[in-house]
N, C-alpha and C positions, 0 to 999 in steps of 0.2 A: 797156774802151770809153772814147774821148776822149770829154771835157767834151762836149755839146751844147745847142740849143735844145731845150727841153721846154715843156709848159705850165705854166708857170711859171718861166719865166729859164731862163740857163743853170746846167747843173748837171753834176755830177763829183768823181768822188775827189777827195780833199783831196791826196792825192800828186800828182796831175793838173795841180792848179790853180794851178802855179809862179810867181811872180812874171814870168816872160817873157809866162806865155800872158794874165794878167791883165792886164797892159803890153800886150799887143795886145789885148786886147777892150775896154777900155776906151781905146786910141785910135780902135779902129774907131767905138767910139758917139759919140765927139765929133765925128770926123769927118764921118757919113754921117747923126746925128740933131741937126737943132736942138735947142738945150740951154741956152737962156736965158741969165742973168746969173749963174751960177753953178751947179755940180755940187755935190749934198748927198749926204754920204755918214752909213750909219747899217750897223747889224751886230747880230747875234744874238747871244743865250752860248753856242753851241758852243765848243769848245778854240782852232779854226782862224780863227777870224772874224778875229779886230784884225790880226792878222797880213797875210790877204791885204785886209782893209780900207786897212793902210800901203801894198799894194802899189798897189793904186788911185787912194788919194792924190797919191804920187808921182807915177805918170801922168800925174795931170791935169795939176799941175804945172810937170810939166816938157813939156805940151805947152800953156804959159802960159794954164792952163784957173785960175777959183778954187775952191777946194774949199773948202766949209763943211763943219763935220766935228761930226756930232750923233751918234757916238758910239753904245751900246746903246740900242736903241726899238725900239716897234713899225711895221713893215713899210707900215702905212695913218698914221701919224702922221709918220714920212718924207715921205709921199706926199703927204700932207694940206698940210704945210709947204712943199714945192716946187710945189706946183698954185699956192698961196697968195700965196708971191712969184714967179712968173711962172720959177722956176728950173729944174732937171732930178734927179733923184737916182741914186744905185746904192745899194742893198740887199744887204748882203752874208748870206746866209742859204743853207740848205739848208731852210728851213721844218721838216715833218714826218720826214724822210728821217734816217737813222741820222747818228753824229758823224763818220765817216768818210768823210763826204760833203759839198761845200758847195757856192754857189753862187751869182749875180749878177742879180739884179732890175734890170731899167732900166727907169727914167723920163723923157721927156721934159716939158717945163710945159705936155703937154695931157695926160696923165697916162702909166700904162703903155705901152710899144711896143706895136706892133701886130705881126702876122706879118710885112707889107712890110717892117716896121723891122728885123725880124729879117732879114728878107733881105741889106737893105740894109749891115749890123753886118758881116754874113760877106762881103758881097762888098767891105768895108772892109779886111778883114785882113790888117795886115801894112804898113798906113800909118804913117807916122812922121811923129808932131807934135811940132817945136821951140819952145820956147817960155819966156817968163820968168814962170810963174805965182805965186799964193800959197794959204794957206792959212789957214784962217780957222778959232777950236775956237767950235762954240755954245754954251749956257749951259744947255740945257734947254728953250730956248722952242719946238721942236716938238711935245714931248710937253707943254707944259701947256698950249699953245693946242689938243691931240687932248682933251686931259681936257674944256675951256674950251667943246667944240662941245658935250659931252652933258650938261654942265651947265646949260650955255644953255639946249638944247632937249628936255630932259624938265624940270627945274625942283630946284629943293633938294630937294624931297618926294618925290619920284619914287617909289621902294625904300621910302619909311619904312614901320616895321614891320617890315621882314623882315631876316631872319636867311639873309646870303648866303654859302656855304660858298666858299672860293677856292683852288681845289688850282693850287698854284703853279707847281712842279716847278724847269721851266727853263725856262717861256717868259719872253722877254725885255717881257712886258706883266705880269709877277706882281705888281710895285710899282705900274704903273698902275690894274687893275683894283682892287686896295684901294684905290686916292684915290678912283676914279669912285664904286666901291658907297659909302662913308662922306661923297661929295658930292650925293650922291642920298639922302642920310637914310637907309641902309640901315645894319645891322650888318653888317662885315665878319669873316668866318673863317677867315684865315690858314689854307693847309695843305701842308703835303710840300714845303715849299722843299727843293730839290736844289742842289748845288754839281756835280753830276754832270750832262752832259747829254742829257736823256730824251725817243727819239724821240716824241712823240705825235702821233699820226696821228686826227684828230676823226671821219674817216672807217671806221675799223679798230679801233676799242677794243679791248683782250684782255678777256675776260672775268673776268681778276684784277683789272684797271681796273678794270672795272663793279662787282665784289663790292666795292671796297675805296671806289668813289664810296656806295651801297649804305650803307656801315659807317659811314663819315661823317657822314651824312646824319643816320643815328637815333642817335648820339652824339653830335651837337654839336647838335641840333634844331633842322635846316637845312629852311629855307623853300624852299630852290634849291641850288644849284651849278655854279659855272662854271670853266672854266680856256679857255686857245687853245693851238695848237700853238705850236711852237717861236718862230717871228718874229711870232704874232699877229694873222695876216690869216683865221683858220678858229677859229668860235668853239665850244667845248664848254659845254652847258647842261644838267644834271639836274635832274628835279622833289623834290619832299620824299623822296621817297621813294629816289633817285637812279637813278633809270630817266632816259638818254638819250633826249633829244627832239630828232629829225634833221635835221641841216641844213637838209633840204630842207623839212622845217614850218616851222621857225626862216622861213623868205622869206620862206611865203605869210601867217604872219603878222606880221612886220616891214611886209610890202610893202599889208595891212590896215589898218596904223594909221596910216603914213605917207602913206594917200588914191595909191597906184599905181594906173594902170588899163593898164599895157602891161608883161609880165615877160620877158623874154631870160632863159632857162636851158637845162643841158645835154641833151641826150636821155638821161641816168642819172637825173634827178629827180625824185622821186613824183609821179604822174600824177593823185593827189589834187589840185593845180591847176587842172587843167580841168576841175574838177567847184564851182570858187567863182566867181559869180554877179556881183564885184566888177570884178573882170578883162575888159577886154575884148579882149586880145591875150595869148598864152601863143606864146613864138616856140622852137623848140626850137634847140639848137646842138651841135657838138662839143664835147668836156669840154675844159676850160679859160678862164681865165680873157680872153685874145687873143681867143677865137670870141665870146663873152659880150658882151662892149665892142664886138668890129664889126656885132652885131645892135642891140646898141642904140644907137649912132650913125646909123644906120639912117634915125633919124626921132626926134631927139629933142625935136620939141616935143611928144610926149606924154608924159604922166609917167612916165618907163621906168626901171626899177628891174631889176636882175638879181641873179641869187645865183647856186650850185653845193652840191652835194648835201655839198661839204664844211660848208656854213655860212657861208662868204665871203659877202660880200653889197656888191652896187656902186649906187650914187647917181644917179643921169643927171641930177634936176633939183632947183631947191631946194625941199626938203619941207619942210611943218611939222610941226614936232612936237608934245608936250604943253604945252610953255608958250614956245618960241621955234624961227626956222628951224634948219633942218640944209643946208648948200650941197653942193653936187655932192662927189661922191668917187669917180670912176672909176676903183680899185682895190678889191680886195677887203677888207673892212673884219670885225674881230670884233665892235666893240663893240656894234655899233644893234643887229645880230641876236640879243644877249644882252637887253640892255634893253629893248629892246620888247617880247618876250613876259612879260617879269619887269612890267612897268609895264601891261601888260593884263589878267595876270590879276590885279594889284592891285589894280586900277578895275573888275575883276568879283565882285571878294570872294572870290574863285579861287582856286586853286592852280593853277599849271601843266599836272598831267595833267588836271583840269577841262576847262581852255582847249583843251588838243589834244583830247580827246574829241569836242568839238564840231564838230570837221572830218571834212570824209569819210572812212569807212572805208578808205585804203591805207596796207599799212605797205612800210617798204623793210627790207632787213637788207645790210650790204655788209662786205666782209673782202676779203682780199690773199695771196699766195703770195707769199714775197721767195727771191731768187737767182735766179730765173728770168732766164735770159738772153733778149734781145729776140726772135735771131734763132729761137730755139728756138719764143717762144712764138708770137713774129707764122706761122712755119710752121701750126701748130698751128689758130689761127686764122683764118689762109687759107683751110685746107683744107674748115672748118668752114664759111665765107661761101658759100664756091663751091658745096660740093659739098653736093647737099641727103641723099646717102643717110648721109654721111657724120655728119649733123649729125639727123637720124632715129633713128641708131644711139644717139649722144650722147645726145640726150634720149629716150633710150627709154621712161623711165616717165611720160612728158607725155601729156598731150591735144594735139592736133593741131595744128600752125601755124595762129594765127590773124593774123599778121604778122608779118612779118621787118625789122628797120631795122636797116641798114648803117653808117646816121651817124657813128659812131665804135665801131668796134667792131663787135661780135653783139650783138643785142637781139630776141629771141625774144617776142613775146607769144602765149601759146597760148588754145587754146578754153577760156570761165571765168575768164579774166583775169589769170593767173599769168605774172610776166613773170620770165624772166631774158637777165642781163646781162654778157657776158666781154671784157675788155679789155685790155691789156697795157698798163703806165702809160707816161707819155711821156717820164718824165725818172730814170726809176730801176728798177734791175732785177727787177720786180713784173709779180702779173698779178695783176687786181680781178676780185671776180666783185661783181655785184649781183641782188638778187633781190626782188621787190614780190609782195604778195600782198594778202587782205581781212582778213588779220588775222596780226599778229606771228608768233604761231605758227607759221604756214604760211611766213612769211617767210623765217624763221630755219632750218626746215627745207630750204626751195628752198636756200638758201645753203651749209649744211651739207653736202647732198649733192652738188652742185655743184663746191665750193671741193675736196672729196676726191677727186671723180672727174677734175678735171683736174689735181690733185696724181698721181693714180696714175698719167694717161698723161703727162703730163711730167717724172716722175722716171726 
């Protein structure tokens, strides 16, 4: 399958993603997106990055574009830096997605493209821009101005006390999360740096993840534990105990402390939300981060805050925080949704599963089938939308349709409140199930039998 637009950039085999075609997609985005006083470019540690990063460079280049070139960082610290100086960036990552896969993040200086933009890129291709550019290397100052905002606005103390575990692996934020936790008074605990690069998916944990978060946790007598996926826009958070606490809580209490009263999130996100009292708009969207951002531009003189059930979590206005502001960040960001629940249950004398306790009883469980090719599954799920006997049969051991939402995907919610979720992903050859229930257990089993039943008709 060629490269395409996914939620989240373009993405593709690394064989795919040849210096021609990245030469055309990166003139198409100069072309057809305002792009400021400069193109920033930044890369993940997979194998392929620097490589098709040079190819990008060149491009600008030589279509007498400036490239600033910041090098490995995180994907929201990029971003953070070109919203900043009025610039544009490309991201070169494949985020969560295996090494055999990469892919191209664009920014314009009002932050992420939009779907239009994307439109716009494709019907670019194949422009040739000449030109006498240059190229400029940075010094570091995007990531220590990304470090510079959480310092500012949680304060030195933030963490003190706690003992923060930080499984590393190979996201390109392993170095920054240890400056943030030890700038936040926090003890830092280095763990599993990789030289290898390790899909992690915040969404999809294996259960050997979780035992070995778990192991950690009462070996090194961890207050918390965090890591992000690969480029560092999806952040991973476990309690003392190393039980994951899901993206989609990560928001609603992120979007709690930071005084939100309007949230843009996907229709995959625990429905736990419209049951807090704080809120006075909950907007649902398609999954992805493009849908996310065109709900909350919508109306952004309310304080509009959005996330995804990964953990991403996006800015709309400037908030305050514990001891100074935090400015907009209309990309997906890991850090605030890691700190904020870390900095509230420290001001409640808490622990973290304490703090999620206290919210509504929904839990969610989600996992993935990878190789699944698109066409195979989108059939699969056609059939299902349309056809209601078809999808009767499917959930044979449920209680009855109590709504049906098409939004992106199937999304079942039956009689007693048991929902589930099937999707095929947008940018990689997978199919998600999600499943919500009033208690984990029940959760984990929706998922289980789910996740197996449409492994057996899709094999």
């Amino acid at each position: 399958m060629a490269p395409k637009f996914g939620t989240s950039g373009l993405r593709g085999l690394v064989v795919e993603l040849t210096p021609e075609l990245v030469t055309s997609y990166t003139h198409a985005f100069l072309e057809a997106c305002g792009t400021g006083s400069a193109v920033r470019i930044g890369w993940d540690l997979r194998p392929s990055s620097p490589a098709i990063a040079k190819a990008v460079i060149d491009a600008i280049v030589t279509a007498g574009g400036t490239a600033i070139v910041d090098g490995a960082l995180p994907t929201p610290a990029l971003a953070l830096a070109a919203l900043s100086e009025g610039q544009s960036a490309i991201m070169v990552t494949g985020s969560h997605i295996p090494a055999d896969r990469n892919g191209l993040k664009f920014y314009t200086p009002n932050g992420e493209i939009s779907k239009n933009d994307e439109v716009a890129i494709l019907a670019a291709l194949g422009a040739v821009a000449r030109g006498t550019g240059k190229k400029m290397n940075a010094h570091g100052e995007a990531t220590a101005a990304y470090i510079a905002r959480y310092v500012d606005g949680f304060g030195a103390g933030a963490l003190g006390g706690l003992r923060i575990g930080i499984y590393q692996h190979s996201s390109v934020a392993r170095e920054t999360m240890v400056d943030v936790v030890q700038a936040l008074g926090g003890a830092a605990v280095p763990l599993a740096w990789s030289d290898t690069f390790i899909p992690v998916d915040t969404e999809a944990v294996d259960p050997e993840t979780r035992a070995q978060l778990a192991g950690w946790c009462k070996e090194h007598n961890l207050d918390a534990l965090i890591s992000t996926d690969g480029d560092a826009d999806r952040p991973m958070v476990a309690d003392a105990a190393g039980k994951i606490v899901a993206g989609d809580v990560l928001g609603p209490l992120t979007a709690r402390l930071i005084g939100a009263t309007q949230i843009c999130t996907p229709v995959s996100s625990n429905t736990m939300v419209d049951e807090l009292p704080e809120f006075d708009e909950v907007v649902r969207t398609r999954i992805g981060s493009p849908f996310v951002i065109a709900a909350m531009e919508m109306d952004r003189a309310l304080n509009v805050v959005g996330y995804e059930a990964n953990g991403g979590f996006l800015l709309g206005y400037t908030a305050d925080g514990p001891a100074g502001s935090l400015a907009p960040l209309m990309t997906r960001d890991c850090l605030l949704p890691i700190l904020a629940p870390l900095y509230m249950a420290r001001k409640a004398g808490c622990g973290l599963a304490e703090l999620v306790a206290e919210l509504p009883s929904r839990f969610t469980a989600t996992d993935r089938l990878t190789g699944i090719a698109v066409d195979v599954s989108g059939a699969f799920l056609s059939n299902l939308c349309a056809n209601e006997i078809a999808r009767t049969a499917f959930f044979t051991d449920m209680p009855a349709e109590k709504n049906v939402d098409l939004t992106d995907g199937l999304r079942v919610t039956f009689q007693g409140g048991d929902i589930v979720h099937l999707r095929p992903s947008g940018n990689a050859p997978e199919f998600r199930c999600y499943a919500e229930s009033s208690s984990p257990e029940r959760a984990g089993k929706l998922l289980a039998m789910f996740l197996e039943k449409t492994r057996t008709l899709l094999a």
